[in-house]
Structures are given as structure tokens and as C-alpha cells.
C-alpha positions as CSV (number, residue, x, y, z in Angstrom):
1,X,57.8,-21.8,24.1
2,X,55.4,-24.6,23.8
3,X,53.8,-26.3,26.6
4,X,54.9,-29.7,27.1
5,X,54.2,-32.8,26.8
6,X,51.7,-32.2,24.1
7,X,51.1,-35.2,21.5
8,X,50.4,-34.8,17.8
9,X,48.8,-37.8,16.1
10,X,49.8,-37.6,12.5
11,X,48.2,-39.8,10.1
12,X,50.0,-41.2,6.8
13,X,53.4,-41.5,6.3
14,X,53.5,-39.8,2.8
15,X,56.0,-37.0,2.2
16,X,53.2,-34.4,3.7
17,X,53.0,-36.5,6.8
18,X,56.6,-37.2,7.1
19,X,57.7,-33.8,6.7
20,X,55.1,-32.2,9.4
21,X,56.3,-34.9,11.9
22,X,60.0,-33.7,11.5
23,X,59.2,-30.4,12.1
24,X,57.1,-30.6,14.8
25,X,59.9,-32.8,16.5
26,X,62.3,-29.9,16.0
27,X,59.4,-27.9,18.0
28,X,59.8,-30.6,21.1
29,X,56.3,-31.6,20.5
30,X,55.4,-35.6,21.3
31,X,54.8,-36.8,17.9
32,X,53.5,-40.0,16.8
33,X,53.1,-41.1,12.8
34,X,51.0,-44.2,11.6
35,X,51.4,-45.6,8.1
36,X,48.7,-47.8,7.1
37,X,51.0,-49.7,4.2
38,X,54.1,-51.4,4.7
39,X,55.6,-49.4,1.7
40,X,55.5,-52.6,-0.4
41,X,52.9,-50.9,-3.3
42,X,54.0,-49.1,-6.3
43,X,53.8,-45.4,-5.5
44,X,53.2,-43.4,-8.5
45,X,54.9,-39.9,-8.6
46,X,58.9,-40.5,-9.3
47,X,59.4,-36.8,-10.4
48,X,60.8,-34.4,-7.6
49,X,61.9,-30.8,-8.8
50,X,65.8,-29.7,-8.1
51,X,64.4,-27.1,-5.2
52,X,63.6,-30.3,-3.3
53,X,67.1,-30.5,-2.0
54,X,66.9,-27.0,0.3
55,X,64.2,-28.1,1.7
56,X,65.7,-31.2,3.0
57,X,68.7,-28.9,4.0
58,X,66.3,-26.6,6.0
59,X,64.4,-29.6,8.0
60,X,68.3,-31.2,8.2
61,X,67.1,-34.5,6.4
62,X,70.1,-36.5,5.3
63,X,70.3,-35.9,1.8
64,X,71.4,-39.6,0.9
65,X,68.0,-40.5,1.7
66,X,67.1,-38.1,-1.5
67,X,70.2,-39.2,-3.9
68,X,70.5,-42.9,-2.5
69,X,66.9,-42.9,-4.0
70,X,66.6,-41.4,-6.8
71,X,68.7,-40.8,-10.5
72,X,69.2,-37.2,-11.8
73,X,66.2,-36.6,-14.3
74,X,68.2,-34.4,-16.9
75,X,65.5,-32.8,-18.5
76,X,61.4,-32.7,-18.9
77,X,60.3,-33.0,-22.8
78,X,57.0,-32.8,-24.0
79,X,55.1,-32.6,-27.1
80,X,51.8,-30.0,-26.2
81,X,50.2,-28.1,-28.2
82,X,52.1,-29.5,-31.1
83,X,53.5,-32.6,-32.4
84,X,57.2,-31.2,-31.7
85,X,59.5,-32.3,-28.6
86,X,59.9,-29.1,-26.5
87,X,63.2,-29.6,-24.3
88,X,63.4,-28.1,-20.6
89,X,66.8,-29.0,-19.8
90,X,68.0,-29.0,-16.2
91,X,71.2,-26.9,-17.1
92,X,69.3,-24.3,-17.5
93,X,67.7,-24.7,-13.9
94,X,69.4,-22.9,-11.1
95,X,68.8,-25.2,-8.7
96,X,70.3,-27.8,-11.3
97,X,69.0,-31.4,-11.9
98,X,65.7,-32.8,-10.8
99,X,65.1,-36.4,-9.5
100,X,63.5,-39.6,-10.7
101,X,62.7,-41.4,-7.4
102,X,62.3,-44.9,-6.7
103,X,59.4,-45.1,-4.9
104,X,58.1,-46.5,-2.5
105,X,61.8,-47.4,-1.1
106,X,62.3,-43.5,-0.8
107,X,58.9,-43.3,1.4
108,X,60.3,-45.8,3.2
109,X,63.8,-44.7,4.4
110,X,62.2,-41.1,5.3
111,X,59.9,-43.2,7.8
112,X,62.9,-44.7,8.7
113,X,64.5,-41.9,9.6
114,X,61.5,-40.1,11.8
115,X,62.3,-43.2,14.1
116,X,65.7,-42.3,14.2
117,X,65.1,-39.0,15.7
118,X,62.8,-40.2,18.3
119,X,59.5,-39.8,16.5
120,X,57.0,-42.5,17.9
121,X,56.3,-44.6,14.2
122,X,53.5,-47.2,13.5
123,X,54.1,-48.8,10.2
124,X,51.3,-51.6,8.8
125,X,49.0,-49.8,11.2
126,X,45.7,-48.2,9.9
127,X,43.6,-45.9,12.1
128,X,40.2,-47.7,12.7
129,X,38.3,-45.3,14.7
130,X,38.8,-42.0,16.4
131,X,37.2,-40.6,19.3
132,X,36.8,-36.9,20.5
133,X,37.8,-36.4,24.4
134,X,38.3,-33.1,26.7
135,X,41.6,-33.3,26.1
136,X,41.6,-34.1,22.5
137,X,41.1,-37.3,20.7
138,X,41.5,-40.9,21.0
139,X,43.0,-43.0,18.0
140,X,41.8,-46.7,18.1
141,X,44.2,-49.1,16.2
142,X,44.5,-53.2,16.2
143,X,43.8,-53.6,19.7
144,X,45.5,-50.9,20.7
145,X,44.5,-47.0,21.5
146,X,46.4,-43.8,22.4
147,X,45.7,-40.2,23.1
148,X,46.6,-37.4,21.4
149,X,45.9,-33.1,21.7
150,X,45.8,-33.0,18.2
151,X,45.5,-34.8,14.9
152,X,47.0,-34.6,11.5
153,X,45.3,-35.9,8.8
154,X,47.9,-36.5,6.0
155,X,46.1,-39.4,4.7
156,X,46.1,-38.5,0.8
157,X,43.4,-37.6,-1.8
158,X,41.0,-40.2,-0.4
159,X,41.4,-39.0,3.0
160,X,37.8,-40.2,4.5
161,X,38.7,-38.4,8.4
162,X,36.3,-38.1,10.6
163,X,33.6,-40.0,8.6
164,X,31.7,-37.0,8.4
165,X,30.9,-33.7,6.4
166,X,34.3,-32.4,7.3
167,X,35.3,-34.7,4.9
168,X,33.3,-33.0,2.2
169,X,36.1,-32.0,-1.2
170,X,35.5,-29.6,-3.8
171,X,36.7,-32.1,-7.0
172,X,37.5,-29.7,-10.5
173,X,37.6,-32.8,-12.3
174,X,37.5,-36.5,-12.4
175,X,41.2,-37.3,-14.0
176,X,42.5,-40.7,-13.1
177,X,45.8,-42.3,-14.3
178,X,46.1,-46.0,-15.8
179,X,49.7,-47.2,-15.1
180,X,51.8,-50.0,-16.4
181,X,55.5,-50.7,-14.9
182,X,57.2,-52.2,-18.1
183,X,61.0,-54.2,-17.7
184,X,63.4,-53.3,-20.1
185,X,64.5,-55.2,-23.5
186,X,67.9,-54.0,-23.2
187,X,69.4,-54.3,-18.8
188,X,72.4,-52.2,-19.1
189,X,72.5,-49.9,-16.5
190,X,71.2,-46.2,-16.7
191,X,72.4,-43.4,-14.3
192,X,69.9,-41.2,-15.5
193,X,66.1,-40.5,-16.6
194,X,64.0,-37.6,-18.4
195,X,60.2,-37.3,-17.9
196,X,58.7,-37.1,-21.3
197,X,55.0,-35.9,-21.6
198,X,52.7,-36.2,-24.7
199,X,49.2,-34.8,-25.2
200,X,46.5,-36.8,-27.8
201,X,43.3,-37.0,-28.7
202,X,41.6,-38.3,-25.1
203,X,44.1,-37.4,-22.5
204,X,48.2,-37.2,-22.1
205,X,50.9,-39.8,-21.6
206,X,53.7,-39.5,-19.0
207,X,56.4,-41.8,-19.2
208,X,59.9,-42.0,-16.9
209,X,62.8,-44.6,-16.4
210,X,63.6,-45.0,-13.1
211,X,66.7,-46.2,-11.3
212,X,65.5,-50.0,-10.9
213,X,65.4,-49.3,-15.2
214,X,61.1,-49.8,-15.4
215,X,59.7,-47.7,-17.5
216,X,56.9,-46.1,-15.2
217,X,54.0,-45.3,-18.5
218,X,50.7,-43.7,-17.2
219,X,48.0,-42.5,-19.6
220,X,45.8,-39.4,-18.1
221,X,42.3,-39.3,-19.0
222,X,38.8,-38.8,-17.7
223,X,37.3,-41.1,-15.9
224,X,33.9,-41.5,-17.7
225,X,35.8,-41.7,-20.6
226,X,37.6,-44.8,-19.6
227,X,34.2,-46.2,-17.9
228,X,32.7,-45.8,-21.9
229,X,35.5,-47.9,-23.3
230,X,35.1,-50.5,-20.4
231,X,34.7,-53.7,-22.8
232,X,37.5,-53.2,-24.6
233,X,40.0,-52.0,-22.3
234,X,43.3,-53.2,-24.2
235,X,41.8,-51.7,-27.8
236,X,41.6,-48.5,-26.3
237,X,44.7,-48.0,-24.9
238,X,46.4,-49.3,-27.9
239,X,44.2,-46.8,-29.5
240,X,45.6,-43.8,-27.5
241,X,49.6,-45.8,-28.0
242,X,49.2,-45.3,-31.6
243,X,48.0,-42.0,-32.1
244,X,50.9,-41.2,-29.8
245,X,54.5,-40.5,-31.7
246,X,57.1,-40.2,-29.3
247,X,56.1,-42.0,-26.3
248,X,55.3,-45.1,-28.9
249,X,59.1,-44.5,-29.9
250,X,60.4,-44.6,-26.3
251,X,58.4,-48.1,-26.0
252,X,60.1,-49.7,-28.4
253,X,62.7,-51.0,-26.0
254,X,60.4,-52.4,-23.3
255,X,58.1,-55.6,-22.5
256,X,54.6,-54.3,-23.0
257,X,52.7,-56.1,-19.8
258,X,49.1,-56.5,-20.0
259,X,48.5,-55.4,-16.6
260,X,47.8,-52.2,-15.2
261,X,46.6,-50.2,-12.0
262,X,44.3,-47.1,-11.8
263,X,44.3,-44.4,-9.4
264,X,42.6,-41.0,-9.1
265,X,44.5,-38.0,-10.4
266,X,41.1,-35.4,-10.3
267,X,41.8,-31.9,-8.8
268,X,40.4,-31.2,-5.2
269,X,40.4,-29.1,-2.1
270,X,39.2,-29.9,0.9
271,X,36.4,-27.1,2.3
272,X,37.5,-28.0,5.9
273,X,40.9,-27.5,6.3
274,X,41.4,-27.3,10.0
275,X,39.3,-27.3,12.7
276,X,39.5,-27.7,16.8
277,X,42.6,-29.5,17.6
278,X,43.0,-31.1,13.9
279,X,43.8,-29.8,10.2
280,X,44.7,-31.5,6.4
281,X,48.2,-31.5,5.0
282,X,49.6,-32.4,1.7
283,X,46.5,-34.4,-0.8
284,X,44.3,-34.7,2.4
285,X,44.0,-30.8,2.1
286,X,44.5,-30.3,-1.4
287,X,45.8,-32.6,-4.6
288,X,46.7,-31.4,-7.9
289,X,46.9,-32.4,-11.5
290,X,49.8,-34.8,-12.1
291,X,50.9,-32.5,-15.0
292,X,51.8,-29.8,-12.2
293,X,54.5,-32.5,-11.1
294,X,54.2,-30.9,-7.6
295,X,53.2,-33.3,-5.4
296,X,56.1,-34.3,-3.5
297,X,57.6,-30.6,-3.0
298,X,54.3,-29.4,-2.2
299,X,54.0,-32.1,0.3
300,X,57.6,-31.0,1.6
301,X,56.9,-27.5,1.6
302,X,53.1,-27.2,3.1
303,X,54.6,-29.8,6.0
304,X,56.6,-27.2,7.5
305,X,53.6,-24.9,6.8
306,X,51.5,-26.9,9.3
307,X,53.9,-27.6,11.8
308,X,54.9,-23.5,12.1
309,X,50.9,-23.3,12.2
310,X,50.5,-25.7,14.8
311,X,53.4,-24.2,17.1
312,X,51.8,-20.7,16.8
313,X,48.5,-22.6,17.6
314,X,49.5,-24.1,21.5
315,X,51.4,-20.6,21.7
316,X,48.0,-18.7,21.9
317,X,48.1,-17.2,18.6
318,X,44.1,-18.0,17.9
319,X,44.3,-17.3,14.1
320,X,47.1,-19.7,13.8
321,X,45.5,-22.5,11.9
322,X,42.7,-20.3,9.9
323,X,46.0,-18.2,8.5
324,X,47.6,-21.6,7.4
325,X,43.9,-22.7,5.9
326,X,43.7,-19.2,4.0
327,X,47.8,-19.9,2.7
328,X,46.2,-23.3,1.0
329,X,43.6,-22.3,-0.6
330,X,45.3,-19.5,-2.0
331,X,47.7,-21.9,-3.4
332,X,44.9,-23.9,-4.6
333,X,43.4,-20.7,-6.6
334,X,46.8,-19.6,-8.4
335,X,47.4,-23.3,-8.9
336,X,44.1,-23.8,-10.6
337,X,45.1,-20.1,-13.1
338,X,48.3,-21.9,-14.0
339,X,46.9,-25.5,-14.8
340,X,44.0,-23.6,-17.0
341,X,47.2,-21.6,-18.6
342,X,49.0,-24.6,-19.6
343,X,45.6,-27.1,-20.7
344,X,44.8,-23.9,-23.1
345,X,48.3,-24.2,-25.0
346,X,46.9,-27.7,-26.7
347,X,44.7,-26.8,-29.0
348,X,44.4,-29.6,-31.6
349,X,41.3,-31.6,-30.3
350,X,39.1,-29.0,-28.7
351,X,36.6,-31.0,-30.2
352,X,37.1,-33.9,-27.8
353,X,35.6,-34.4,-24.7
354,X,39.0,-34.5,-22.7
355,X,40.4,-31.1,-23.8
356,X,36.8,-29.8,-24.0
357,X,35.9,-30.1,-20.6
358,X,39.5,-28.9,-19.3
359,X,39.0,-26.1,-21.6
360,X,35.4,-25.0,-20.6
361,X,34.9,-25.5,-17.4
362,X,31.0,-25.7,-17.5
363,X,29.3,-23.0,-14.8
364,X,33.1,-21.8,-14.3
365,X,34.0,-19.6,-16.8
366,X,35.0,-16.4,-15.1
367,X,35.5,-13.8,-18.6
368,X,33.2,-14.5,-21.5
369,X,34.9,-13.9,-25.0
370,X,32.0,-13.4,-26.7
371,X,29.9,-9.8,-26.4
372,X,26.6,-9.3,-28.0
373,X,28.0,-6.4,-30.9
374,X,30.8,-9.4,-32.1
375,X,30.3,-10.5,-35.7
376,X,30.9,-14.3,-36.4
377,X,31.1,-16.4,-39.5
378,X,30.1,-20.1,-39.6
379,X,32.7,-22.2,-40.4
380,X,31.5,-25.7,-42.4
381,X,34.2,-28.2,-42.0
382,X,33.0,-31.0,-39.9
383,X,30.1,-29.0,-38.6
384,X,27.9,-32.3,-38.3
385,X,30.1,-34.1,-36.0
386,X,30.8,-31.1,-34.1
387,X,27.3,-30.0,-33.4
388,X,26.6,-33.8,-32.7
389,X,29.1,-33.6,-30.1
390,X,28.3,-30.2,-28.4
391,X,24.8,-31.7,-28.4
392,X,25.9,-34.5,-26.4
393,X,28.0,-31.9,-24.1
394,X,25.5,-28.7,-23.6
395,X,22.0,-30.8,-24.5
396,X,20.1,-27.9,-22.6
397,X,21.2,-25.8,-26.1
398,X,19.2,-26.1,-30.0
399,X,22.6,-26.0,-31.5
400,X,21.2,-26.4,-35.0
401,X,19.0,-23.3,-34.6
402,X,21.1,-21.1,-32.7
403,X,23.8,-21.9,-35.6
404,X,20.9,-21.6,-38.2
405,X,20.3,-17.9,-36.3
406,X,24.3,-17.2,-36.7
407,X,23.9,-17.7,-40.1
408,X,21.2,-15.5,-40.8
409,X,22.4,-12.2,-39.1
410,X,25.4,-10.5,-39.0
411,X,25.5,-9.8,-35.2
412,X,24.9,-12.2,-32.5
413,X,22.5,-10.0,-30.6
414,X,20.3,-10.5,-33.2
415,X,21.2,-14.0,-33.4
416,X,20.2,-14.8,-29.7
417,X,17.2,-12.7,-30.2
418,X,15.7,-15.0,-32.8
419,X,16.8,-18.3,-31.0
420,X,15.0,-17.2,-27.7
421,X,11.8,-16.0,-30.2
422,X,11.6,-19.8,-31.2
423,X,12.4,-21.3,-28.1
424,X,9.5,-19.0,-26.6
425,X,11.9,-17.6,-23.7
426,X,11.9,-14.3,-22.9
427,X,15.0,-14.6,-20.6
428,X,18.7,-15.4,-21.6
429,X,19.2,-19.1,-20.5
430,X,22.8,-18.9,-18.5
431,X,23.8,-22.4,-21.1
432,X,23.6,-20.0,-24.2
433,X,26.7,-18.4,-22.7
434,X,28.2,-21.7,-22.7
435,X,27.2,-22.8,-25.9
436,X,28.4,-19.4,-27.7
437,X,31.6,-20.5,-26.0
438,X,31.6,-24.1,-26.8
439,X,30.8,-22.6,-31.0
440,X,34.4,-20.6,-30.7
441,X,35.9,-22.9,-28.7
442,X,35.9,-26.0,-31.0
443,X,35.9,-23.9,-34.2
444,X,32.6,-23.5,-35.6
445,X,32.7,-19.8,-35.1
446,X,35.3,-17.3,-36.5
């Protein structure tokens, strides 16, 4: 048993947060959550997966605040890899349909409900500074300040706790989604959604109707790529509309609005995850790709992980919160294999910075294809561009010699031999792995 009388702090009131305060009420701990917002923002993320319903059954949510909220999304469709609509159809899904939430009101009536249950809620309420104590910590909000044993910090991707380098993430990449909320042509009621992705030239599309009938429409791209089309914003999304097929299709029927909102999608993990009396939960500790659509469920399901840590934690079981921190990043690594699985299976524009740099990881890659007795021809269709762009990606490389060297010998031993000779190195440069890469990657090299 626990001792009592021991307060948890928890900070944000996001599905992560939410969930590790309900769960650590079940465990008689003294739990108070703040929320800095008053749930009044658009909250992107309307996709929940099926599964999501046994884990409101095992922390005894009511499950009206799920279906109250939400429309059954009937099936996921995208168009990767190739210009055909793959179907994923939720029959076919033992746990049956997924939901399309509305969001934030769902965010909303789950903070609603921790006060219900006699968990201590401050909503509007942002944490301004924190203090360490003997005891544990002091939270300093408004005028106000309470104590706590232990803190929380469920305060999202941008999660800046502690002001310090605890607060130090390892990004993969620096995604970020552009969203517009556009009103339907046509008002009729809907009692349904599907999520429909679609992959182009500089990034992917995600579009879903929710149950307020807005079509939520995001494009994914790189940040810097974004920042290079920055004085003329509106051509290059239409751009990236009109190389699209289906998602264009699906527009048809709705108001395109001018504005839009940005927000950071970019893969991270935190390299603190806990420390004394405090650790990270849901996109404080860890945030994935968007494409994963494993946000909420993740938030859900790593929740209860924390609490159960926690518990074992003021029950004298010392490893407690390093176990949960190795559970995370073990996530983290099989999450990161099966996000580099599914980027691989588009294959069109390898030749673009977007699917380049998700496809070669530079400094990353773990098996290199290419082997020094491998035979290569040079292939000649659009060579120019490509080498201008690999240029612009690797410009530690000679492209044009090392391809002239390619050219010239049958093996690429031999061919790296001669390109160090004129470079006057005597020692492989770690890029040229890269760049070999890079040359079979975007199809110079067969």
C-alpha cells in the first residue's frame, strides 16, 4: 500500500495527462491536474484507433464521453506508394470501427470527468514557475502556489519543464502540419467519416470529416521546405492541391478558406525521461509522426504506464521509474523501424528533398546496401537535375567525378579509389557512404 497523503502535480490536461491522473486516483494518491487552455483551440488529431475503447473499459471511463464525441471512422484509405486508393476497412478490424473525434470538446468532458471523481482540476491555469523543496516541489500559478511530492510533466511536444537541460529532446526530423478547417457546400448530416491519406511530391495530405461536418485538411511537409516557399504561401499549397488526385476530389464539396494554422509534427524523444520525484508522459516524453495515427492511444496507454510506475515508485521499488523510462524508449526505437518501413513504400519522388531525407537519414543509416565488389551502371535520364540536387543535399561529395569514376570502371572499389586519388585523400570520407547511397537511392545507379 501506498503511503498517504502523497500529492502528484500533473501538468497538461491532454489524453496523457488525463489518463495518468485517473489512474493514479484509483491508487488513492492526492492528485492535482492543471490545464493551461480553456479547451477553446482547435486540437488537431481526430483519429482514435478501435482498441481505444478497452482501454477506457480498464480505467472505468464512461464510454459516452468516447461515442458522445466522436463518429465511427469506417475505414483509413490512402494513396502511397502509388497513385491507387488502398482501402483498410474497419470490418476487417477485430476490435471494429475507429473514431473521428471532435476535438477539443472530447479533451474537455475527460477533464470534466477527473473532477467528478475527486481529482483536484485547474483549468485556464498555466504553471509559471516551479520550485524544488525537501519534500518535493512547489508549483507557482496566478497568485497562487501549492506543494506537491511529485510532478508530471504531460505538457506536449513543446514541453519546456524545468527550463533546463532536462528539457533537452532528440528531434528525427523537423515535420510540421499546415491545417485548414473547411465548412461544407452541402449541410446534410453525416454519421460517419474515413481518414483518407495521400502522398506527393513535397510531403502527404491527411484529410477527415468530422461530426460538426468540417473537413479537418492538413498538408505534412518539412519545415525548411515551407520556410523556402515563404513569399508565396497560397501558390504553393495550391501547388501541392493540384498535384494531389483524390484529396483534390474530396474538396470539391467544401469552402476553401484562406486561413490556416501550423503546428510541429517532427519526431522526438526526450533524453530525460524521469528523474527524482518527476518523469514525462505522452508528447512530453516522446511524439510521433502523425502518419502513425497513435497519439491519443499512446497517450491512453503510456498514462497507465506512469501511474503503475509511480505506485511501484512510493512502494520502495527503486528501479520503478528507470524500468518505465527503458519501456519508452523502447517504444520509441520499434516505432522509429516501422515509420522507416512505411516512408520506404513511396517511392516515386526519391529525388525530392521530403522523401529524400525520410529515406536517408543522413549519419543514420544503420546497413549500407552498397559493398565495394558491387557492379553499377549509370543511368542518364535526368542525371543533371539529380546530381544538382544531391549536390545541394551531400555538398561535402564531387558528385560529377565520383559519377565520372562509376563510369569508367566496372567495380566501385575502383571507382572510390580514383575519386580519393583526385581528391588527394588517402582516407574514405564517411559522406562517400552517403553519397553511394544517395546515387541508388534516387536512381542514378542500377
Amino acid at each position: 500500500m501506498i503511503i498517504p497523503n502523497i500529492r502528484v502535480a500533473i501538468i497538461g490536461g491532454g489524453p496523457a495527462g488525463i489518463t495518468t491522473a485517473i489512474k493514479l486516483k484509483q491508487y488513492n494518491f492526492d492528485v492535482i491536474l492543471f490545464e493551461a487552455s480553456n479547451y477553446n483551440k482547435i486540437t488537431v488529431g481526430e483519429h482514435l484507433a478501435s482498441e481505444a475503447i478497452h482501454e477506457f473499459r480498464k480505467l472505468k471511463i464512461p464510454e459516452n464521453i468516447l461515442t458522445d464525441n466522436s463518429i465511427p471512422c469506417t475505414e483509413v484509405q490512402s494513396a502511397w506508394g502509388n497513385s491507387e486508393i488502398h482501402h483498410n476497412e474497419s470490418i476487417f478490424n477485430p476490435f471494429g470501427n475507429g473514431y473521428i473525434l471532435s476535438r477539443p470538446n472530447f479533451d474537455a468532458d475527460l477533464f470534466n470527468y477527473c473532477s467528478k471523481i475527486g481529482i483536484k482540476t485547474k483549468i485556464g491555469t498555466r504553471i509559471s514557475k516551479i520550485e524544488k523543496t525537501n519534500s518535493g516541489w512547489e508549483l507557482f500559478y496566478k497568485s497562487n502556489s501549492i506543494h506537491a511530492n511529485f510532478i508530471v510533466d504531460a505538457s506536449g511536444r513543446n514541453s519546456k519543464f524545468f527550463c533546463n537541460n532536462k528539457t533537452e529532446k532528440e528531434k528525427d526530423d523537423d515535420l510540421i502540419g499546415i491545417t485548414k478547417n473547411l465548412q461544407p457546400i452541402d449541410k446534410s448530416f453525416i454519421d460517419k467519416s474515413h481518414l483518407l491519406i495521400e502522398s506527393t511530391e513535397y510531403g502527404w495530405f491527411y484529410t477527415v470529416q468530422n461530426a460538426s461536418k468540417n473537413l479537418v485538411f492538413t498538408f505534412m511537409t518539412d519545415a525548411k521546405i515551407w520556410q523556402k516557399n515563404k513569399d508565396s504561401h497560397k501558390t504553393f499549397w495550391e501547388q501541392q492541391l493540384n498535384n494531389s488526385i483524390h484529396t483534390k476530389e474530396r474538396l470539391a464539396n467544401f469552402k476553401i478558406d484562406e486561413k490556416f494554422s501550423i503546428q510541429s509534427a517532427h519526431s522526438q524523444i526526450a533524453k530525460n525521461i524521469f528523474g527524482k520525484n518527476w518523469l514525462k508522459v505522452g508528447d512530453a516524453a516522446q511524439s510521433f509522426d502523425p502518419l502513425s495515427s497513435a497519439g491519443i492511444i499512446k497517450g491512453l496507454k503510456t498514462g497507465q504506464l506512469a501511474a503503475e510506475s509511480i505506485y511501484n515508485y512510493f512502494n520502495a521499488n527503486k528501479n520503478a521509474l528507470k524500468t518505465y523510462e527503458i519501456e519508452i524508449k523502447n517504444q520509441y526505437k520499434n516505432y522509429q523501424e516501422k515509420r522507416a518501413e512505411y516512408y520506404a513504400n513511396e517511392i516515386r519522388w526519391m529525388d525530392k528533398p521530403f522523401w529524400y531525407q525520410k529515406n536517408l537519414n543522413i549519419k543514420k543509416i544503420k546497413h549500407f546496401t552498397i559493398i565495394p565488389q558491387n557492379k553499377f551502371i549509370v543511368l542518364e535520364d535526368n542525371l543533371i537535375e539529380k546530381v544538382a540536387f544531391l549536390n545541394e543535399q551531400l555538398p561535402e561529395i564531387e558528385f560529377e567525378i565520383l559519377i565520372k569514376y562509376i563510369k569508367q570502371f566496372s567495380f566501385i572499389k575502383d571507382a572510390i579509389a580514383h575519386y580519393l586519388k583526385e581528391q588527394k585523400q588517402t582516407n574514405i570520407n564517411p559522406w562517400l557512404f552517403h553519397a553511394l547511397e544517395s546515387l541508388k537511392l534516387i536512381g542514378i545507379l542500377k
